[in-house]
C-alpha positions as CSV (number, residue, x, y, z in Angstrom):
1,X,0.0,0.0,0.0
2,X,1.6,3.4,-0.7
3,X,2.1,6.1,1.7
4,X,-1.4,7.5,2.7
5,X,-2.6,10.5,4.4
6,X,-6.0,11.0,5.6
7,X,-8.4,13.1,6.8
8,X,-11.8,12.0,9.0
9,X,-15.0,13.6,8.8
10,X,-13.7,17.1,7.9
11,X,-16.3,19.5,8.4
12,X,-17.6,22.1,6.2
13,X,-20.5,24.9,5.6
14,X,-22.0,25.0,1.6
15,X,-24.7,26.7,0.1
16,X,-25.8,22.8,-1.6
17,X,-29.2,20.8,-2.6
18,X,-31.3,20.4,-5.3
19,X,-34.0,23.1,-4.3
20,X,-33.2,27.1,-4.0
21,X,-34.6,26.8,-0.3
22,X,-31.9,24.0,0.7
23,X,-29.1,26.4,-0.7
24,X,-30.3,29.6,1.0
25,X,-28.4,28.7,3.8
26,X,-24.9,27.0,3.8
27,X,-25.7,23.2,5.7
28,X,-23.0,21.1,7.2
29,X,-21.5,18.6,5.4
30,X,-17.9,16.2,6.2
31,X,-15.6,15.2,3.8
32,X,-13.6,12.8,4.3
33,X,-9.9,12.7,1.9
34,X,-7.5,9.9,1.6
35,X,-4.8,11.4,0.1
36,X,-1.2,9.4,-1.9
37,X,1.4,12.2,-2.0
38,X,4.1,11.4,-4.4
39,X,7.0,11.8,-1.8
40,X,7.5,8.7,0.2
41,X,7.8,9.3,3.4
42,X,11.1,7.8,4.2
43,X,12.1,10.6,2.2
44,X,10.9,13.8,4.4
45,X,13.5,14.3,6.5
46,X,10.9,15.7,9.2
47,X,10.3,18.8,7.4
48,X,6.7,20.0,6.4
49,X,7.7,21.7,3.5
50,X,8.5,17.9,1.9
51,X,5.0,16.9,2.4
52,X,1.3,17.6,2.0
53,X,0.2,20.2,4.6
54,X,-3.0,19.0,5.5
55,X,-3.7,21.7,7.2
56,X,-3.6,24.1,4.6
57,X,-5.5,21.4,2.6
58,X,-8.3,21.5,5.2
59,X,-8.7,25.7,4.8
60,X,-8.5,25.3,1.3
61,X,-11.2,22.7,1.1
62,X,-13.4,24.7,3.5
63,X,-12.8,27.7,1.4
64,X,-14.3,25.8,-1.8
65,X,-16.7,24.4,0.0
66,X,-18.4,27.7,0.7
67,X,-17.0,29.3,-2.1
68,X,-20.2,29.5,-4.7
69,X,-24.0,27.8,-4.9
70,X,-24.1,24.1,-5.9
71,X,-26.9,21.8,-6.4
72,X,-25.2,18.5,-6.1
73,X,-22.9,17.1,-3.3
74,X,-21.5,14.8,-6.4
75,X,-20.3,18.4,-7.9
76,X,-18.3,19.1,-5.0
77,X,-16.6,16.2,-4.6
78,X,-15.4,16.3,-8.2
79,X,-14.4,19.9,-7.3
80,X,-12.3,19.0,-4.4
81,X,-10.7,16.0,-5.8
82,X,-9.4,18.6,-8.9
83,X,-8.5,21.5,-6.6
84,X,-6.4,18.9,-4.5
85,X,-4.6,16.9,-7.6
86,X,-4.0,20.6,-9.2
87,X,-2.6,22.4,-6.0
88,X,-0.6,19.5,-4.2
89,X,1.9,17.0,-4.9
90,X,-0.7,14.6,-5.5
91,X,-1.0,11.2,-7.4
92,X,-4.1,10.3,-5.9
93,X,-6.8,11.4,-4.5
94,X,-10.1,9.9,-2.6
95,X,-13.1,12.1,-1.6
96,X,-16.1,11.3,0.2
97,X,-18.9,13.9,1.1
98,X,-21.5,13.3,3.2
99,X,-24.9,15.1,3.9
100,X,-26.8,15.2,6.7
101,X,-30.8,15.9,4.7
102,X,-32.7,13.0,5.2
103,X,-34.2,12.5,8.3
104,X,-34.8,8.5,7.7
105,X,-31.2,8.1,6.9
106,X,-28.1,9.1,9.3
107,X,-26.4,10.7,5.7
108,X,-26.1,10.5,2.2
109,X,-22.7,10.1,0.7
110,X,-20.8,10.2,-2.6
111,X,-17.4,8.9,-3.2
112,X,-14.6,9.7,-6.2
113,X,-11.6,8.6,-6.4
114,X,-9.0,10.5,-9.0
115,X,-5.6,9.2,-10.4
């Protein structure tokens, strides 16, 4: 398995959903990454700048997140995973976002995974 970082249940605020009235106001959602950097880490040395930050990936992904209007949570993951592969040293990228809408369900998640 190649070197992995990941990041649990991330939270985040979007305008999102199908109707106008679901994206009046921004509604929680998590997203959960699993990111392949393409250093290995036996070769960081200990120094952050030889790895993925995660926590700038984390402000950054917020940022998107309530950057704009969407009407699909599958848009925003396709989003992320191209924000992340085109502003890190990336060679892989999962997403997952989940959605807390219907009340019969505990969420609603999509998943994408990008080479």
């Amino acid at each position: 398995m190649p070197d992995q970082i990941h990041i649990e249940a991330l939270e985040v605020r979007a305008p999102i959903g199908v109707p106008e009235a679901e994206r009046a106001e921004p509604q929680r959602l998590t997203v959960t990454l699993t990111l392949e950097p393409r250093a290995d880490f036996r070769a960081l040395d200990d120094r952050i700048e030889a790895t993925v930050d995660y926590a700038a990936v984390c402000e950054a992904i917020q940022a998107l997140a309530a950057a704009r209007p969407r009407r699909l949570i599958e848009t925003l993951a396709e989003e992320i995973a191209s924000a992340l592969l085109e502003g890190y040293p990336l060679r892989r990228v999962e997403v997952e976002v989940r959605k807390f809408i219907l009340p019969e369900t505990a969420y609603v998640a999509v998943r994408v995974a990008r080479p």
